[in-house]
C-alpha positions as CSV (number, residue, x, y, z in Angstrom):
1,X,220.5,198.3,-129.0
2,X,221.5,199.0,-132.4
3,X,218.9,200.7,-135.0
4,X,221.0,201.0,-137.8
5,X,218.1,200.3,-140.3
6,X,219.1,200.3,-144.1
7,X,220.7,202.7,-146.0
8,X,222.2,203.6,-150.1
9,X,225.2,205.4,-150.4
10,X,226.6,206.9,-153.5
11,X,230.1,207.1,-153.2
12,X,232.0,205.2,-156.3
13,X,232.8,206.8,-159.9
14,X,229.3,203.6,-161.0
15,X,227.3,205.0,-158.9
16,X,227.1,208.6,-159.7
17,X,227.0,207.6,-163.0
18,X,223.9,205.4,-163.4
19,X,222.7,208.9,-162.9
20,X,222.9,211.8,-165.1
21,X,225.6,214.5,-164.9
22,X,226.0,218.1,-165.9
23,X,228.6,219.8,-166.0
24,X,229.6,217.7,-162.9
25,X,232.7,215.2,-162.9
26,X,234.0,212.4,-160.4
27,X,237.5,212.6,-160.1
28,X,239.6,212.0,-157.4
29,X,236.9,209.9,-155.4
30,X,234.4,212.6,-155.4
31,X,232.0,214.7,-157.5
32,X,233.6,218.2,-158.4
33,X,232.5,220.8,-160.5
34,X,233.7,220.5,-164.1
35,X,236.7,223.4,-165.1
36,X,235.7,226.5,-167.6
37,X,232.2,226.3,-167.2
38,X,231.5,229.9,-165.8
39,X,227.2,229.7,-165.8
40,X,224.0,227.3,-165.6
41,X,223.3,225.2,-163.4
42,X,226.0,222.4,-162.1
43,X,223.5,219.1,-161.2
44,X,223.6,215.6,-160.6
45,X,219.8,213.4,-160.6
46,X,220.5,210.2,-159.0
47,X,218.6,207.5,-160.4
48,X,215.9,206.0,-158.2
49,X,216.3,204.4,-154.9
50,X,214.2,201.2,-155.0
51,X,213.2,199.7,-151.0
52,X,211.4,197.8,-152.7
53,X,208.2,198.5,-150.6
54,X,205.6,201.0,-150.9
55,X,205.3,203.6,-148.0
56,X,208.7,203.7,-147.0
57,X,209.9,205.9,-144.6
58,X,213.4,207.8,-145.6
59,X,214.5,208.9,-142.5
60,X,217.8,210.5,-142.8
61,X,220.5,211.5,-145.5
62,X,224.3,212.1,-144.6
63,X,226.4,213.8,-146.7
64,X,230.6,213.7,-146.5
65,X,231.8,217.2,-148.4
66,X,234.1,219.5,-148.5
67,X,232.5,223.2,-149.1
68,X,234.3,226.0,-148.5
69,X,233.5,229.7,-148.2
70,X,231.3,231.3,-151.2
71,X,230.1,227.6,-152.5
72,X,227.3,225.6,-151.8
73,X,225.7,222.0,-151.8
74,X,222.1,221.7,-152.2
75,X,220.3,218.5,-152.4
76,X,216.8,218.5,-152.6
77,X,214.6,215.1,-153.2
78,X,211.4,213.6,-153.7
79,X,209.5,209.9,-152.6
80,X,207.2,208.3,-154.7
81,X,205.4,205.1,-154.9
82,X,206.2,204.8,-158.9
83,X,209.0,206.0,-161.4
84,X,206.5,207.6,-164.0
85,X,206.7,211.6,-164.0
86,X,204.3,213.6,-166.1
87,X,206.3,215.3,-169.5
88,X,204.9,217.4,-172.4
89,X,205.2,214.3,-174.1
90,X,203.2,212.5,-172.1
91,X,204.0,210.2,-169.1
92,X,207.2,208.5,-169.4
93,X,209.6,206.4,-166.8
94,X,211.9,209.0,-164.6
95,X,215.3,207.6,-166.4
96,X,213.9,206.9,-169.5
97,X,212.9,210.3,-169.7
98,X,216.2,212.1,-168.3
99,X,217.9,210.1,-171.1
100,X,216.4,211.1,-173.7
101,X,218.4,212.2,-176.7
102,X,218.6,215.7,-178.0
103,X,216.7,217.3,-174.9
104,X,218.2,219.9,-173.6
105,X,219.4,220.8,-169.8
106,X,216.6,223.6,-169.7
107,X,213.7,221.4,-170.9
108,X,215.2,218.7,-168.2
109,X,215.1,221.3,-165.7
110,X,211.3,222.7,-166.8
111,X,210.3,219.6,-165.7
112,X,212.4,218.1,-163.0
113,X,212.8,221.2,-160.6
114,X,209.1,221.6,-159.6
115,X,209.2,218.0,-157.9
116,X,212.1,218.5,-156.0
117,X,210.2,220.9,-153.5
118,X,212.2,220.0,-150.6
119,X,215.4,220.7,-149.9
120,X,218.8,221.3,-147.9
121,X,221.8,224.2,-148.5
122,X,225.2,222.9,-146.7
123,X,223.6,220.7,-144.5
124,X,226.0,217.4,-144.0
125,X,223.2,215.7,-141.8
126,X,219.6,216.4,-141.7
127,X,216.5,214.3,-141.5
128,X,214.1,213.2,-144.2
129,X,209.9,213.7,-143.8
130,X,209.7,211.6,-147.2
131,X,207.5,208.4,-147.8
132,X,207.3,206.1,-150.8
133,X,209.1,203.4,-152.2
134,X,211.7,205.1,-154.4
135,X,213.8,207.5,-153.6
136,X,214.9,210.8,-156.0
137,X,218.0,212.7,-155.5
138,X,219.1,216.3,-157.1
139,X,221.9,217.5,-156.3
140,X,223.3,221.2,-157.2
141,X,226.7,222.5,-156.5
142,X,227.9,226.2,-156.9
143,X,231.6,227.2,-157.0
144,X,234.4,229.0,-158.1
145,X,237.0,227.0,-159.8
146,X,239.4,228.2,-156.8
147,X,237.8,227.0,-154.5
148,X,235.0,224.3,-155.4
149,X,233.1,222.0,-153.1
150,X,233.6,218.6,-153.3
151,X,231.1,216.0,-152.6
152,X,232.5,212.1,-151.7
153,X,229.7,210.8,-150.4
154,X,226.1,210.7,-149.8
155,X,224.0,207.9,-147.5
156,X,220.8,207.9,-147.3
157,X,218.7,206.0,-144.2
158,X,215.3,204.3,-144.8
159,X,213.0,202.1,-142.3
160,X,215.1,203.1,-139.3
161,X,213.0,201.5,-136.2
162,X,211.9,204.6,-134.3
163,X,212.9,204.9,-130.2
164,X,209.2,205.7,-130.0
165,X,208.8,202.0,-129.9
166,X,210.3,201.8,-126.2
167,X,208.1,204.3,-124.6
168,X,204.4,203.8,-123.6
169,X,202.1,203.2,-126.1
170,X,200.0,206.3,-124.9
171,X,202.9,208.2,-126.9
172,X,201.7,206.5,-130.4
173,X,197.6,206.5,-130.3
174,X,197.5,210.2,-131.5
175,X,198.6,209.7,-135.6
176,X,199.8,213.7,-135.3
177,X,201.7,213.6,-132.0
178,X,203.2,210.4,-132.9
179,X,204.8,211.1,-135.9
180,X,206.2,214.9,-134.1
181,X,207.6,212.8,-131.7
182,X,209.4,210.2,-133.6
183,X,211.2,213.3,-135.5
184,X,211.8,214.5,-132.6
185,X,213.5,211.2,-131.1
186,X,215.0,210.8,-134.4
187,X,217.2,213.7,-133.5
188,X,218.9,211.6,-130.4
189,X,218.7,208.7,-132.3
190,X,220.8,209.6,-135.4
191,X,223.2,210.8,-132.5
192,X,222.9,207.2,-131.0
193,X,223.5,205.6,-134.3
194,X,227.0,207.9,-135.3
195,X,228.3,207.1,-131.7
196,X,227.7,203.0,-132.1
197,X,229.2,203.5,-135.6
198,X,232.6,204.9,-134.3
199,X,232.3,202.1,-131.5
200,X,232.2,199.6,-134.5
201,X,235.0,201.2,-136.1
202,X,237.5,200.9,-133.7
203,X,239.5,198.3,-134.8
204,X,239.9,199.8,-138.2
205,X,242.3,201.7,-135.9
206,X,244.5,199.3,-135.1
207,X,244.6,197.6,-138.6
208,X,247.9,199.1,-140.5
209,X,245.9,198.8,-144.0
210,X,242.9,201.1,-143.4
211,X,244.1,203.2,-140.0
212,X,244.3,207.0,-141.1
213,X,247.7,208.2,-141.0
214,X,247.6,210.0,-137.3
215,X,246.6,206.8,-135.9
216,X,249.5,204.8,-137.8
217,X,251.5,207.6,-135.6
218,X,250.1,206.4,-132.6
219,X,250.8,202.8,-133.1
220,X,254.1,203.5,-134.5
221,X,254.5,205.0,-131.1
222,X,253.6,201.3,-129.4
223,X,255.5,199.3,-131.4
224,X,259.0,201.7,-131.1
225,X,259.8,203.1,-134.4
226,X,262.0,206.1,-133.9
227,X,260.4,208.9,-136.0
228,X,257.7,207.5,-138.1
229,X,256.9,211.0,-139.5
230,X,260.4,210.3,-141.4
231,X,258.7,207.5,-143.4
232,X,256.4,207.3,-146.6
233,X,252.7,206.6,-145.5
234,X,252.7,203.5,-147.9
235,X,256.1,202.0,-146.0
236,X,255.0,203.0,-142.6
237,X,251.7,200.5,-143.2
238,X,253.9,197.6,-144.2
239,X,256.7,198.3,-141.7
240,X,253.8,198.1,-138.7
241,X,252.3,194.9,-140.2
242,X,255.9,193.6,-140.4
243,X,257.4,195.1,-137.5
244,X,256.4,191.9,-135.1
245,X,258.3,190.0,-137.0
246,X,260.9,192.1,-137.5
247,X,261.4,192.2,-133.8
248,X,261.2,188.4,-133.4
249,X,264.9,187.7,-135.6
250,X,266.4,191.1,-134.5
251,X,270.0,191.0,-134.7
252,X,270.1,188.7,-137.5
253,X,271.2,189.7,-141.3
254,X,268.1,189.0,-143.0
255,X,266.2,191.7,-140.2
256,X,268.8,193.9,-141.0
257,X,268.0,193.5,-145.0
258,X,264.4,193.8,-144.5
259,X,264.3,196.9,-142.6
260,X,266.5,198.7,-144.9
261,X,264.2,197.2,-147.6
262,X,261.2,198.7,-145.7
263,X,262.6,201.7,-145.5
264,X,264.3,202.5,-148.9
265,X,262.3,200.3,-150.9
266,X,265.1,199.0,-152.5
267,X,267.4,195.5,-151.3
268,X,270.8,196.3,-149.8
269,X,273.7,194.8,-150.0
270,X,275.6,193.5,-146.8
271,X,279.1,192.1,-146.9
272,X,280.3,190.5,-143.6
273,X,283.8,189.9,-142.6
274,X,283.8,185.9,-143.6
275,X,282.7,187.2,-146.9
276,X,285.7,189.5,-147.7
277,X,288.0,186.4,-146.9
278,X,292.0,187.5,-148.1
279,X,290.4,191.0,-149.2
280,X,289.6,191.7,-145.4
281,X,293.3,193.4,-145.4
282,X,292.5,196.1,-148.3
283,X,288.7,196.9,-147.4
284,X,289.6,200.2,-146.5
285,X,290.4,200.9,-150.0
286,X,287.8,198.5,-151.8
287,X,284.7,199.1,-149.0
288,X,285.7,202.1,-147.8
289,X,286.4,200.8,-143.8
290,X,288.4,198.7,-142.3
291,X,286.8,195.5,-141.8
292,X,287.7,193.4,-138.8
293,X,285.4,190.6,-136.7
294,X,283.0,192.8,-135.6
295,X,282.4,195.1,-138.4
296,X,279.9,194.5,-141.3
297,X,278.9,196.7,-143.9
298,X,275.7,197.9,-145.7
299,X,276.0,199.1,-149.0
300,X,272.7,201.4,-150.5
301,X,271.6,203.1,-153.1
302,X,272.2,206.7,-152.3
303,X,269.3,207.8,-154.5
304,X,266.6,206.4,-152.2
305,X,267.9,208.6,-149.3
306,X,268.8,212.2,-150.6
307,X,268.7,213.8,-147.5
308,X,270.7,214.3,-144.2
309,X,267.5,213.3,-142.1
310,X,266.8,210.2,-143.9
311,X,270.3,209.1,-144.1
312,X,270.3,209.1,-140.3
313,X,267.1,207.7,-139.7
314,X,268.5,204.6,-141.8
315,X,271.3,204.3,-139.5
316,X,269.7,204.5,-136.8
317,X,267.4,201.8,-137.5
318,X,270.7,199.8,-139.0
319,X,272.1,200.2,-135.7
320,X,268.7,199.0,-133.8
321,X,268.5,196.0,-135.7
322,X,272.3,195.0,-135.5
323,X,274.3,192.1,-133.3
324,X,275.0,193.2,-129.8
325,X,278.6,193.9,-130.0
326,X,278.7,194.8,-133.8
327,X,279.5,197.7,-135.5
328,X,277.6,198.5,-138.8
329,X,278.7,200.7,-141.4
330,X,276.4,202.3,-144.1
331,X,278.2,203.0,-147.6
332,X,276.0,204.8,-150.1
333,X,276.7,203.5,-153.3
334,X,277.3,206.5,-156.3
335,X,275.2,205.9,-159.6
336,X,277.9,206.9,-162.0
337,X,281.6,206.0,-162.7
338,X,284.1,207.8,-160.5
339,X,287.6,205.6,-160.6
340,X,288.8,205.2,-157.2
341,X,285.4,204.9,-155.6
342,X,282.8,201.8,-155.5
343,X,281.9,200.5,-158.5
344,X,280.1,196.5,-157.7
345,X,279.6,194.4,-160.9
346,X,275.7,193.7,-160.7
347,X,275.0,196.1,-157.8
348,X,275.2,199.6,-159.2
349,X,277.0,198.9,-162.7
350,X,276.6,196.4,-165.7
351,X,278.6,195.4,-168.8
352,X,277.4,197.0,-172.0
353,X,278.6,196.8,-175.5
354,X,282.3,198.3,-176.6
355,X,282.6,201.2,-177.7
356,X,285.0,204.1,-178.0
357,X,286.6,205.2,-174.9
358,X,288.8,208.6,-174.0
359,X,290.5,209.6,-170.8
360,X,291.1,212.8,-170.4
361,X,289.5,213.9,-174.0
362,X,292.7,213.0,-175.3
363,X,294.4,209.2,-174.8
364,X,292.3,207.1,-177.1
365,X,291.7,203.3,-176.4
366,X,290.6,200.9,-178.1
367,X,286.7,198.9,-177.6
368,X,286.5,198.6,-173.6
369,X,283.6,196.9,-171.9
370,X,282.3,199.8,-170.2
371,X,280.4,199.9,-166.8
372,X,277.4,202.2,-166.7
373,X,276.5,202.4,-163.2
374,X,272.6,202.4,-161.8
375,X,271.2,201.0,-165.4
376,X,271.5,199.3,-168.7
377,X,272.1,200.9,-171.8
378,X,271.1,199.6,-175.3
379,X,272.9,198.8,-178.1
380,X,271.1,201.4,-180.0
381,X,272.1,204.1,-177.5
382,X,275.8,204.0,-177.3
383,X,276.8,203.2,-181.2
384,X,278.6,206.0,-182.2
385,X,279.5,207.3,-179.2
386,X,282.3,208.4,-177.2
387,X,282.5,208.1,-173.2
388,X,284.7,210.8,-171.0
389,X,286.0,210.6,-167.9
């Protein structure tokens, strides 16, 4: 059984602002207070809900917040059959009127505030006694700049089929019982329709792109990954959509590249033994290890890992992802000169334009194509200057 009915939601920068705003921004994908503005009134007036029938029903309003101690949220609306409201101008259309150039928040308030005579204070999910076709919302919000609430979004439930419809009809001759008891049911049945919400939700849990971040936990816990809490929220989405895959050409090079791409966000570089060819014999001096058949090497960036933990985690998954009976080795790659040490032509440094060149602040030589490790400099930045090492 599912009695979802219709509903509006407010809940995008648009839609607040068809309204009118004071002293109220949306920032951060919610309404907030705005800073410095110490007194008055804080309020947003939706414009009109249109069901686009007369009579309706508004049954029940939902509100998602954030209000912490010493601040409040109160909304407070009002159902009518027609837009027009009664101004000392005369009678003029609800919007038309609120936009209105030149009036001022207290005349808007003379008028507005005596036909917004019900209301709610904190209340996140309450039920509606409103009928009419449209549908006015006021919403007020008190703060300290500290600590101010936050509003994301508000939902508001119209021409929800009452449960009163499944009980005997003896329950819906009297007019005044009747509509007692279908508030009354309407309590259980907003609890019904919350809990075959979250039924329908479910496999937003499962998917990697909208899952919240303790669920991607739980996944990552299906699908192996050793210490997920080690990786960016952003890379742990696209390693989980990837990770079948990934596991599918384990052990070859280009799973190996592709983790370590997940992980860093950046490509690495592996050099295999057939790949050092007559160098093999002097790659403890020009890789740093000693390579032999069984021994490959991954070269990275060491800026996208600056810490002990990470640098780990990398190897371990190097190591998870590796040939059985291989031996990787991880060589983080500087991102400046130091002679002696690994400097890769198009890895981590690139030729530049000459220019003057001292070792040791005294030897001069003359123009030297110099490499400038982990980016390109311009011709503008290095005429005229001297590089020491």
């Amino acid at each position: 059984m599912k009695e979802t009915g219709q509903f509006f939601s407010l809940i995008r920068a648009e839609d607040f602002q068809k309204g009118f705003l004071y002293h109220l921004d949306f920032a951060d994908q919610g309404l907030r207070m705005s800073p410095g503005y110490a007194q008055g009134p804080r309020v947003f007036y939706s414009e009109p809900f249109d069901s686009l029938k007369k009579g309706t029903a508004w049954q029940r309003t939902l509100l998602s917040a954030d209000i912490p101690a010493n601040a409040w949220i109160k909304l407070s609306w009002l159902a009518s059959d027609n837009t027009v409201i009664r101004t000392p101008q005369g009678y003029q259309a609800y919007m038309d009127y609120m936009q209105t150039p030149g009036l001022s928040m207290e005349e808007r308030e003379r008028v507005l505030t005596p036909l917004f005579q019900q209301s709610a204070v904190n209340a996140r999910d309450f039920l509606l006694n409103a009928q009419g076709r449209y549908l006015f919302l006021r919403v007020e919000m008190f703060g300290f700049d500290e600590y101010p609430p936050f509003l994301r979004q508000i939902r508001v439930y119209f021409d929800v089929p009452s449960l009163l419809q499944y009980l005997p009809e003896i329950y819906s001759m009297d007019s005044g019982s009747s509509d007692f008891l279908k508030r009354y049911l309407g309590i259980f049945q907003s609890l019904w329709m919350d809990m075959e919400q979250s039924i329908d939700q479910i496999p937003r849990l499962f998917d990697p792109d909208v899952a919240p971040y303790p669920f991607l936990l739980w996944i990552s816990s299906w699908m192996a990954v050793h210490n997920p809490q080690f990786w960016q929220e952003d890379k742990l989405r696209r390693l989980l959509k990837k990770i079948p895959l990934l596991y599918k050409i384990k052990g070859t090079r280009r799973s190996i590249g592709e983790i370590v791409e997940l992980y860093t966000g950046e490509s690495c570089y592996i050099v295999e033994p057939h790949e050092a060819g007559e160098l093999a014999a002097g790659a403890g001096h020009l890789y740093g290890a000693e390579m032999d058949p069984f021994t490959f090497l991954v070269f990275v960036n060491e800026n996208q890992l600056p810490g002990e933990k990470e640098r780990a985690e990398l190897k371990w998954l190097v190591d998870s992802f590796k040939p059985a009976h291989t031996e990787a080795r991880l060589i983080f790659l500087r991102s400046h000169i130091h002679l002696g040490s690994h400097s890769y032509l198009g890895i981590n440094s690139f030729l530049i334009q000459p220019g003057p060149f001292k070792l040791d602040g005294s030897a001069a030589f003359g123009a030297l194509d110099l490499a400038v490790l982990g980016k390109s400099i311009d011709k503008e930045e290095i005429v005229h200057e001297e590089y020491e090492v």
